[in-house]
C-alpha positions as CSV (number, residue, x, y, z in Angstrom):
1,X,0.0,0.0,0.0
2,X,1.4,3.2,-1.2
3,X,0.3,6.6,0.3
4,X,1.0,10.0,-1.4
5,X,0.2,12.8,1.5
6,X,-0.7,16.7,1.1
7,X,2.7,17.3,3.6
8,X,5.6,15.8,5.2
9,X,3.2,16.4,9.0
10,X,0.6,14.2,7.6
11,X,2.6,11.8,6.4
12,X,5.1,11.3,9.6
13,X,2.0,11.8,11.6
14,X,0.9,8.5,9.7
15,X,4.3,6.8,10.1
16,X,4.6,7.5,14.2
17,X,1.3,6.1,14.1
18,X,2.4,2.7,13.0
19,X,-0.5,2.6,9.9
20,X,0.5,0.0,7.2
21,X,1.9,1.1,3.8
22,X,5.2,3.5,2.4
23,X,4.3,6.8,3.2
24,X,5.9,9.5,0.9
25,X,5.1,13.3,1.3
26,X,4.5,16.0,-1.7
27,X,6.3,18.4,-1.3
28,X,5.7,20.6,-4.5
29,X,4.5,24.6,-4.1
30,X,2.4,24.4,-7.8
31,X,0.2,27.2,-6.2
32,X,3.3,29.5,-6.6
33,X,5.5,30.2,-9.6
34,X,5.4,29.2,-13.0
35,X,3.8,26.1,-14.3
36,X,3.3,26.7,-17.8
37,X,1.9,24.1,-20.2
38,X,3.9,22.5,-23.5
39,X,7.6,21.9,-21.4
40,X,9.6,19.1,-22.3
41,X,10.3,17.1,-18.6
42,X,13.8,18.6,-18.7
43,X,12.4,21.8,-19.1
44,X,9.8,21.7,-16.6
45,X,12.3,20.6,-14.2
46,X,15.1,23.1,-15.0
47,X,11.8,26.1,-14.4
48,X,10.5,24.9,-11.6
49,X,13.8,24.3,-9.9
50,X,15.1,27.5,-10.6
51,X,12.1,29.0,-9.3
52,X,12.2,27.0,-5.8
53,X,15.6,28.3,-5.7
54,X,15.4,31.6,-6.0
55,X,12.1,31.6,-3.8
56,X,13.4,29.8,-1.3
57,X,17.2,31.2,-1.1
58,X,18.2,27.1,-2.5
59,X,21.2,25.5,-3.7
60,X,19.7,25.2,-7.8
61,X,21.5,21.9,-7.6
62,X,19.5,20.7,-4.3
63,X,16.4,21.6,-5.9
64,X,17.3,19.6,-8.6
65,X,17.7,16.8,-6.9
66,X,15.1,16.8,-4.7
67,X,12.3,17.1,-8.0
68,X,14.1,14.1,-9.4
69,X,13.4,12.2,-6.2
70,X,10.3,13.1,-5.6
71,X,9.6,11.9,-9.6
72,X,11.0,8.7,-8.6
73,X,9.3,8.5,-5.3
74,X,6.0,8.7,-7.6
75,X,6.9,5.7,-9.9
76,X,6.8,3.9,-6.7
77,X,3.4,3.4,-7.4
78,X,3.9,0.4,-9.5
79,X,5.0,-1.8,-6.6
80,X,1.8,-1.1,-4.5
81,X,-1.4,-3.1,-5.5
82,X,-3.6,0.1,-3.9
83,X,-2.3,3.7,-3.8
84,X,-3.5,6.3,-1.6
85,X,-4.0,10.3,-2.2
86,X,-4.2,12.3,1.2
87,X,-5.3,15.9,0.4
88,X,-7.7,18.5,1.7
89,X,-9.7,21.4,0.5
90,X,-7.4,24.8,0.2
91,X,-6.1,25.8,-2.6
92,X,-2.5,24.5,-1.9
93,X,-4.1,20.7,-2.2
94,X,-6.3,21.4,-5.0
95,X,-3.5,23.0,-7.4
96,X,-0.6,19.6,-6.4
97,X,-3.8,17.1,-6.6
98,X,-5.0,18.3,-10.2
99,X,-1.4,17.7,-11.1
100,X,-1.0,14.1,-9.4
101,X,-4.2,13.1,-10.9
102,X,-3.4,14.4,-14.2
103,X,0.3,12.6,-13.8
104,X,-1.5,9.4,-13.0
105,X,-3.9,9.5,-15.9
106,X,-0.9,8.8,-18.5
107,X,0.2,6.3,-16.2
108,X,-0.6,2.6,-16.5
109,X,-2.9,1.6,-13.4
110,X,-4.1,-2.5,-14.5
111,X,-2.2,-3.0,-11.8
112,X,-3.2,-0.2,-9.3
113,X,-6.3,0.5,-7.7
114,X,-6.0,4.7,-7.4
115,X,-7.8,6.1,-4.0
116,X,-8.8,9.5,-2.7
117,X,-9.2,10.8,0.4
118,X,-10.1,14.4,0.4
119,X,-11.9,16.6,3.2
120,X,-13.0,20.0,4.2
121,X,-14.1,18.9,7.4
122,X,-13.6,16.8,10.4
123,X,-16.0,15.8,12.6
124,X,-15.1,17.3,16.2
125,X,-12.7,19.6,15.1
126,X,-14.6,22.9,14.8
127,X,-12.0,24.8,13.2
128,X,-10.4,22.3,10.9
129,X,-8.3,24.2,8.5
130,X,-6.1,20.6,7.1
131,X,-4.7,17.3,7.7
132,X,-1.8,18.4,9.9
133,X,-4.1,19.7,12.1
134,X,-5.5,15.5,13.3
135,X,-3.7,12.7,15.0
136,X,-2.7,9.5,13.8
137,X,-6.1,8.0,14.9
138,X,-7.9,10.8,13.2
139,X,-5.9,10.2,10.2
140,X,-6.4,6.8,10.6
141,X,-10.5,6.6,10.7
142,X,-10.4,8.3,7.1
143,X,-8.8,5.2,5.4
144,X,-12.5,3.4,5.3
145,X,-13.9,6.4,3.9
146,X,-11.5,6.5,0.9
147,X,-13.2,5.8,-2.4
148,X,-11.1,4.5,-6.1
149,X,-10.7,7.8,-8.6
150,X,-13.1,7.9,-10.9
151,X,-12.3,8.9,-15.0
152,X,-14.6,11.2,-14.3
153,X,-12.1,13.0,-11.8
154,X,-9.2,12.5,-13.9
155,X,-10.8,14.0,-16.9
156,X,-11.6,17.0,-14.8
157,X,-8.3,17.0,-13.1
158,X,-6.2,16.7,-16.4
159,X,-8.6,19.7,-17.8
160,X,-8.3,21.9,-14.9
161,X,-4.4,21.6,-15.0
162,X,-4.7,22.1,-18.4
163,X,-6.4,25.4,-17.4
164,X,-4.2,26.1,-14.4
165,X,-0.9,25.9,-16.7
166,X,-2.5,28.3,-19.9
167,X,-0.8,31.5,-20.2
168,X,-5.2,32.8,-20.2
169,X,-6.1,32.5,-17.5
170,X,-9.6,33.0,-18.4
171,X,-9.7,29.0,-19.1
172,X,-10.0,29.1,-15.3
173,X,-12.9,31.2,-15.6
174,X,-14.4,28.9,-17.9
175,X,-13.8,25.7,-16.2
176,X,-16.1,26.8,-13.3
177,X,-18.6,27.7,-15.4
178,X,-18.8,23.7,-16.5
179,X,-19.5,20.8,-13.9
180,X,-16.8,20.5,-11.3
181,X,-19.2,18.2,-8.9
182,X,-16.0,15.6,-9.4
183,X,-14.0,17.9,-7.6
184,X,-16.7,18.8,-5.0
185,X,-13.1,21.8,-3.7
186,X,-11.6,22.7,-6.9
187,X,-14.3,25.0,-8.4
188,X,-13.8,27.3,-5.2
189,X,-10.3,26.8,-4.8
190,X,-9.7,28.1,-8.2
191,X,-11.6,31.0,-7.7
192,X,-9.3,31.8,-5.4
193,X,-6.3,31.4,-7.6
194,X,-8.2,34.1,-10.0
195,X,-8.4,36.2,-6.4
196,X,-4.8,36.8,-6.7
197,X,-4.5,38.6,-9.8
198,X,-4.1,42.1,-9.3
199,X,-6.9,44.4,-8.2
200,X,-9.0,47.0,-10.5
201,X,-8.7,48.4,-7.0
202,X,-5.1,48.7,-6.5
203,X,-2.9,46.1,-8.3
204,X,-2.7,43.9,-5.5
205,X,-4.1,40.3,-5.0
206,X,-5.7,38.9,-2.5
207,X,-3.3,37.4,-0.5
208,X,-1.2,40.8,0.0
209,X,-4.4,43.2,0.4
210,X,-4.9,41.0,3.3
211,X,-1.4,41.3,4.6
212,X,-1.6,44.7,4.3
213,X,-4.6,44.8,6.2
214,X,-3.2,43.0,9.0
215,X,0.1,45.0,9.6
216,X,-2.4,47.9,9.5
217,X,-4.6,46.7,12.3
218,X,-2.0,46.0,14.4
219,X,0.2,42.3,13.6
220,X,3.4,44.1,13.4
221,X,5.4,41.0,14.1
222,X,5.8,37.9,11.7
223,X,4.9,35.5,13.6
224,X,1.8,37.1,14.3
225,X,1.2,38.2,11.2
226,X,1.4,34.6,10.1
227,X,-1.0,34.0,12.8
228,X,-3.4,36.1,12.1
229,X,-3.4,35.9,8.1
230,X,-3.9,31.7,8.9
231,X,-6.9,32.4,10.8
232,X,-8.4,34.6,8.2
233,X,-7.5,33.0,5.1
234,X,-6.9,29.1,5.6
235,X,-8.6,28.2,2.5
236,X,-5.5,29.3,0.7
237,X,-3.5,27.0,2.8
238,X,-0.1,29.0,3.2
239,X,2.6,27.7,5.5
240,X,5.0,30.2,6.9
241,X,7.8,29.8,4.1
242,X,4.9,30.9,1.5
243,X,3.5,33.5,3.6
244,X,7.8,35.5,3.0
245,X,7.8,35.0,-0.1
246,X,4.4,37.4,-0.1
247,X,5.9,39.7,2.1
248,X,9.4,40.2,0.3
249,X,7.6,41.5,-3.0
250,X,6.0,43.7,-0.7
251,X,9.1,44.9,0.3
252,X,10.7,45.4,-2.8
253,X,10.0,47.4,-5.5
254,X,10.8,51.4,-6.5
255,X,8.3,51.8,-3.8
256,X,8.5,49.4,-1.1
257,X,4.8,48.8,0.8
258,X,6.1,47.5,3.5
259,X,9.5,48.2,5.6
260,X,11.0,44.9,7.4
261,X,13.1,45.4,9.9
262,X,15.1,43.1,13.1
263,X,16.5,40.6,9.7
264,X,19.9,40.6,9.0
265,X,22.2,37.1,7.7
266,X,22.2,35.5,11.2
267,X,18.6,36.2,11.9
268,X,15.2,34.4,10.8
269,X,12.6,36.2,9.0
270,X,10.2,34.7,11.8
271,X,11.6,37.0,14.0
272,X,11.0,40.5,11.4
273,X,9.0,43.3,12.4
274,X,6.9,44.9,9.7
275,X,4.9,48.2,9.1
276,X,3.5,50.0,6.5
277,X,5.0,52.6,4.4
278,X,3.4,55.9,3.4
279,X,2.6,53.5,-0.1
280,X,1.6,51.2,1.3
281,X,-1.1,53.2,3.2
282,X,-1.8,54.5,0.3
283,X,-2.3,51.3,-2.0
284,X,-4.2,49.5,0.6
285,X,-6.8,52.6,1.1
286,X,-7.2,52.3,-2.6
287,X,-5.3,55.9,-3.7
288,X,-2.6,54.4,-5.4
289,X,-2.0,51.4,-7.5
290,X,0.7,48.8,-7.4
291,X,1.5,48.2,-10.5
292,X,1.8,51.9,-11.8
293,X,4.1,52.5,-8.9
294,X,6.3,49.4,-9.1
295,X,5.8,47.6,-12.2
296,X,4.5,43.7,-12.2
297,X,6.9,40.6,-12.9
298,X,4.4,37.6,-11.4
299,X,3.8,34.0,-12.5
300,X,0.5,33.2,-11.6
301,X,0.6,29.4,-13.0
302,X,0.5,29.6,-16.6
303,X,0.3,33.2,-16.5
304,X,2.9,35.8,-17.0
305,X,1.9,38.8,-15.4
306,X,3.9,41.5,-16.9
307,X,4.3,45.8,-17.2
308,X,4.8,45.0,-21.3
309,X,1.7,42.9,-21.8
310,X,-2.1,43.0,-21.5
311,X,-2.7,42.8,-18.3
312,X,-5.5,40.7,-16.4
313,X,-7.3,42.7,-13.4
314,X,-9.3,40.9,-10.8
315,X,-12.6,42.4,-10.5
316,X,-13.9,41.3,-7.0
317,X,-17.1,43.3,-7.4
318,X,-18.3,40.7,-9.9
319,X,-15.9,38.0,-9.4
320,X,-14.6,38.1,-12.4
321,X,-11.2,38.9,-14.6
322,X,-10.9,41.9,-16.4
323,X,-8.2,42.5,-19.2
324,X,-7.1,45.9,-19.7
325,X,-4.2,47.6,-21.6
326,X,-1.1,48.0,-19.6
């Protein structure tokens, strides 16, 4: 028995817990950076390593080698008569899970029986936000309720990370529009992929209007920062490592939003205290606009964001995209 888990807690969680099988973890950040469609393996694997590395401040060569193993962990599969995929509902499990069930549906699986096991819930845990969250026996009394994948859900996973990976990102748009029932998460969790496009409001997504907020009202301090923006947003799924990656575009820029201060080479960004700059202020009140003060340079999966190209605006009024002119 072969389980693929949603994170390297789940799966350890699993593992201490004694429950039979290999448990592997995936450990892939396809909500962030570029994943656009038509690579070659070698190129996918050359962009996305280079992106983890410069995200993550990474050796380019240990990122390497860490996609090639996690590839090889996947083929794994074959030796299992039953695999197992652990996910949840946010929006950082639905992106990776379109991916491993469209990766699975050019595989050959006579031989495998292909299971889900996919919540938004728990019963008893009142403010379940994902599968780190839930012991071993927690974990553990979902196995029975795991069901074999459907072709209906691999058809709909390999067209939504068909969508998810086109430079328009308007496929998204139209994907929801069709039956996602599947998928019962993915319809919702893509909308709020299309949430982080810039603004018609200010140029800013989603995820960093909110940050904004939050510095403004008062989380001046990462950690609570990282606190607070959980609480509020845990359908996006975030883990801390994600959440600085937000905050240094925020800092960067002809006009910096935010200043970060208390970081230097021997101490973590955990330990940073933030505030708003008079631009900032002014971008999150809705005065001035991002992009016309600092210029855009953002993957946003198969779309490339950019000053020199048309650029798509998300209109949260009507919950929709809007393409305009840069």
């Amino acid at each position: 028995m072969f389980h693929i888990h949603n994170g390297e807690s789940t799966a350890n969680t699993l593992r201490e817990f004694g429950f039979q099988g290999e448990h592997i973890a995936f450990q892939e950040v396809l909500m962030a950076g570029p994943t656009p469609g038509g690579l070659s393996s070698d190129e996918w694997l050359d962009l996305r390593a280079r992106f983890l590395s410069d995200e993550y401040e990474l050796k380019i060569e240990d990122c390497i080698s860490d996609l090639l193993k996690q590839e090889a962990a996947l083929l794994r599969f074959f030796e299992h008569d039953e695999t197992i995929l652990w996910f949840e509902h946010d929006l950082f499990c639905q992106v990776n899970l379109i991916y491993l069930l469209d990766w699975f549906s050019k595989q050959s699986l006579e031989k495998t029986r292909l299971s889900l096991i996919c919540v938004g819930e728990f019963p008893g845990v009142k403010d379940f936000r994902g599968l780190g969250q839930l012991t071993g026996g927690q974990l553990a009394s979902l196995f029975d309720g795991r069901h074999e994948v459907t072709a209906q859900e691999l058809s709909l996973a390999s067209r939504a990370w068909a969508a998810y990976c086109s430079a328009d990102p308007e496929a998204i748009e139209r994907l929801i529009r069709e039956d996602t029932s599947a998928l019962p998460f993915l319809a919702s969790a893509l909308q709020l992929y299309l949430a982080r496009f810039p603004s018609v409001r200010n140029g800013l997504g989603r995820i960093e209007n909110k940050l904004l907020e939050l510095i403004s009202d008062g989380a001046t301090s990462f950690n609570s920062l990282f606190v607070r923006f959980v609480a509020a947003e845990p359908v996006y799924g975030l883990g801390d490592l994600q959440l600085r990656c937000e905050l240094k575009r925020l800092a960067k820029g002809r006009e910096p939003l935010i200043n970060v201060t208390g970081v230097d080479r021997g101490t973590r960004f955990h330990e940073a205290s933030l505030e708003l700059t008079d631009t900032g202020r002014a971008v999150l009140a809705g005065k001035r606009d991002f992009i016309e003060v600092n210029g855009i340079d953002l993957w946003l999966g198969g779309a490339h964001v950019q000053d020199q190209r048309a650029l798509w605006r998300w209109d949260a009024q009507n919950a929709t995209l809007a393409r305009r002119a840069s």
